[in-house]
C-alpha positions as CSV (number, residue, x, y, z in Angstrom):
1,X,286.9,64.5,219.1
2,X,287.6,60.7,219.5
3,X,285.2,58.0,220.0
4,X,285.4,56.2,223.3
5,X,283.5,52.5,223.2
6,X,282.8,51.3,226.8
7,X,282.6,47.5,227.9
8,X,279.0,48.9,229.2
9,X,277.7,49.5,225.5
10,X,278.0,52.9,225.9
11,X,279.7,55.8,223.7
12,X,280.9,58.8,224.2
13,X,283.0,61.6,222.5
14,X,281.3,61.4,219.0
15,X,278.5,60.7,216.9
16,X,278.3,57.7,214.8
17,X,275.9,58.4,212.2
18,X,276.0,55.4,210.0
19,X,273.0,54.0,207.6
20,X,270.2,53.0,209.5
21,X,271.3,54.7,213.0
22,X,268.7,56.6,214.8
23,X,270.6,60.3,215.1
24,X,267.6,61.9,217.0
25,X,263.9,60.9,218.3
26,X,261.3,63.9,219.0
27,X,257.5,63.5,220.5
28,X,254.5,65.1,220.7
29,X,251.5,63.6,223.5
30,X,248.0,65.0,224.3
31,X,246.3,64.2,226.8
32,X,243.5,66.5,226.7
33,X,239.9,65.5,225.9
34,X,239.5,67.6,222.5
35,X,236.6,68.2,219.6
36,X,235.5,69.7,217.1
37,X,232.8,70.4,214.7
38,X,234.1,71.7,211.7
39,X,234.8,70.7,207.6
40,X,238.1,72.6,207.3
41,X,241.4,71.2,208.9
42,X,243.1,72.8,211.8
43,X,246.0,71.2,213.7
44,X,246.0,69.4,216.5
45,X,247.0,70.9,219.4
46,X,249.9,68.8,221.1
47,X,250.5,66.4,218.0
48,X,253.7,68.2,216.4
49,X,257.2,67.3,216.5
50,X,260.2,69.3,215.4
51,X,263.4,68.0,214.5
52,X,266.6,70.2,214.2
53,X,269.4,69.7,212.2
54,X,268.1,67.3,209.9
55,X,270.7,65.9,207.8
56,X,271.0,65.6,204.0
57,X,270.3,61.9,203.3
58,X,268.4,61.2,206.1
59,X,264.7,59.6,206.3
60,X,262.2,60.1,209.0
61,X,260.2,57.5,210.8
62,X,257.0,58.9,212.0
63,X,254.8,56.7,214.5
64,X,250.9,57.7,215.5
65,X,248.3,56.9,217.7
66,X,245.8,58.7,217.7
67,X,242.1,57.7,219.7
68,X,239.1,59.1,217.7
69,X,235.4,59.3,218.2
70,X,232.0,60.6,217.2
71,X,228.4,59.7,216.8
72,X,227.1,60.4,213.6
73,X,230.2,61.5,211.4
74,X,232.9,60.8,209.5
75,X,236.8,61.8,210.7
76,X,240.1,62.8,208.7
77,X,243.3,63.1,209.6
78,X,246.1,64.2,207.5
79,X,249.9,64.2,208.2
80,X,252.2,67.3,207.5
81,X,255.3,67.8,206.7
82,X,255.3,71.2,207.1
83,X,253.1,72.7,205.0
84,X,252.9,70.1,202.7
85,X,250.9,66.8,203.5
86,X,252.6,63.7,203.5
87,X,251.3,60.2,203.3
88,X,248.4,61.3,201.0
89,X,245.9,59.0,198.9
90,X,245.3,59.2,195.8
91,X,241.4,60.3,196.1
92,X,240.0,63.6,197.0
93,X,237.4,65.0,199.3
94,X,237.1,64.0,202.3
95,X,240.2,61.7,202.7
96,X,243.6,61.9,204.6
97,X,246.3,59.7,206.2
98,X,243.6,58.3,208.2
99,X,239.8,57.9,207.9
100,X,236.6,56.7,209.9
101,X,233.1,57.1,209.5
102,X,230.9,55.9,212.0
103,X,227.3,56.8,211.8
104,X,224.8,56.1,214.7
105,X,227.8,54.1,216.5
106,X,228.6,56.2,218.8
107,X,232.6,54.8,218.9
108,X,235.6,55.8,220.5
109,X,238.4,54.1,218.0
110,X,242.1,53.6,218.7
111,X,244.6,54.3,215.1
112,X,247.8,53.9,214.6
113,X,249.9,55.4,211.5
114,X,253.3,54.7,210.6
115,X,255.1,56.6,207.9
116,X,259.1,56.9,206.6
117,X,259.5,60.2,205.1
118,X,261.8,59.4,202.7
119,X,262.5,63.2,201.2
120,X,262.4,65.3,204.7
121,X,265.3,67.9,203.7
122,X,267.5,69.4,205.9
123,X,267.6,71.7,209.0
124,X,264.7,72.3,210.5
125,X,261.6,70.0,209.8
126,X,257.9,70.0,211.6
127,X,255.7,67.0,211.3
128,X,252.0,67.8,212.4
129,X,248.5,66.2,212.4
130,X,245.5,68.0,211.3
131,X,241.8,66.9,211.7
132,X,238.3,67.8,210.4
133,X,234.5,66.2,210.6
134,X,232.6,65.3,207.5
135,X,229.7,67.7,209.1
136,X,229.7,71.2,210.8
137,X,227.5,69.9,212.4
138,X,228.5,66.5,214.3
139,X,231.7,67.1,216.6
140,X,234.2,65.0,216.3
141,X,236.4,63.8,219.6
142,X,240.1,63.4,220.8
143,X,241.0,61.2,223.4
144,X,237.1,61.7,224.5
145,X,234.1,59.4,224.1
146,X,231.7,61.8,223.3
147,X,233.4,64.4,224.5
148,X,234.4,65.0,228.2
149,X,233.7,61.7,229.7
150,X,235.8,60.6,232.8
151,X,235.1,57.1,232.1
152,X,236.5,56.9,228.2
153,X,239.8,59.3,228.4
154,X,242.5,58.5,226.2
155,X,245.5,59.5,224.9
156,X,247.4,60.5,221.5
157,X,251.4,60.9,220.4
158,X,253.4,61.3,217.4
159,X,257.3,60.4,217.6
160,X,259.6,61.4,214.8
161,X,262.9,59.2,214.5
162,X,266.0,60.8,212.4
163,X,267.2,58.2,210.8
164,X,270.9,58.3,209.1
165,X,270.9,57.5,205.3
């Protein structure tokens, strides 16, 4: 099928997919108050993304925002690619993508991440976000201040961007 350039910017009839073009864009958004008070990661509901077709060559551009809080504990969040975690320090414990410990601050904390997955394969490809709290015992919020406050609601996303290599 040909490709058709319109004097409005516009094109139709094909795909260009040259280096650097975005060839698809897929989001996640939550905007549910969450918690929870555990040490072992579990996903977060509403922050995955899946992208089909990935093509050989291609990178991923992964943008987060993510609005944390607690009271007496520390936060981690770790990207997946999959089931393997992207975007990973180099320490060990409890670490991840993204970090905060706040104790007796009682804070509600707006993060942003950015990543380019440079290696995402091909096909099929899930990016996720999982969380966990230093403590069993402290909770750790989502899009809450101290969970379920009317006054403090937030909201979190991940967006995924294909882009051509």
């Amino acid at each position: 099928m040909g490709i058709t350039f319109h004097p409005d910017g516009r094109v139709t009839g094909g795909t260009i997919k040259s280096s650097g073009n975005i060839i698809q864009v897929q989001s996640g958004f939550v905007n549910a108050q969450l918690n929870m008070s555990s040490t072992t990661f579990a996903d977060i509901t509403g922050l995955t993304v899946t992208l089909s077709n990935v093509q050989s060559g291609s990178k991923v551009y992964i943008i987060s925002n993510l609005h944390m809080a607690t009271a007496d504990a520390g936060l981690a969040f770790r990207l997946f690619r999959g089931s393997t975690e992207i975007s990973e320090p180099s320490t060990s414990g409890i670490d991840g993508a993204m970090v905060c410990n706040i104790d007796n601050y009682n804070l509600q904390v707006p993060a942003a991440h950015t990543f380019l997955d440079t290696a995402p394969g091909t096909g099929t490809v899930i990016y996720k976000w999982q969380w966990r709290s230093s403590s069993g015992s402290q909770a750790i919020y989502l899009n809450s201040y101290q969970g379920g406050s009317t006054n403090w609601g937030s909201t979190s996303s991940i967006t995924a961007m294909e882009v051509a290599g």
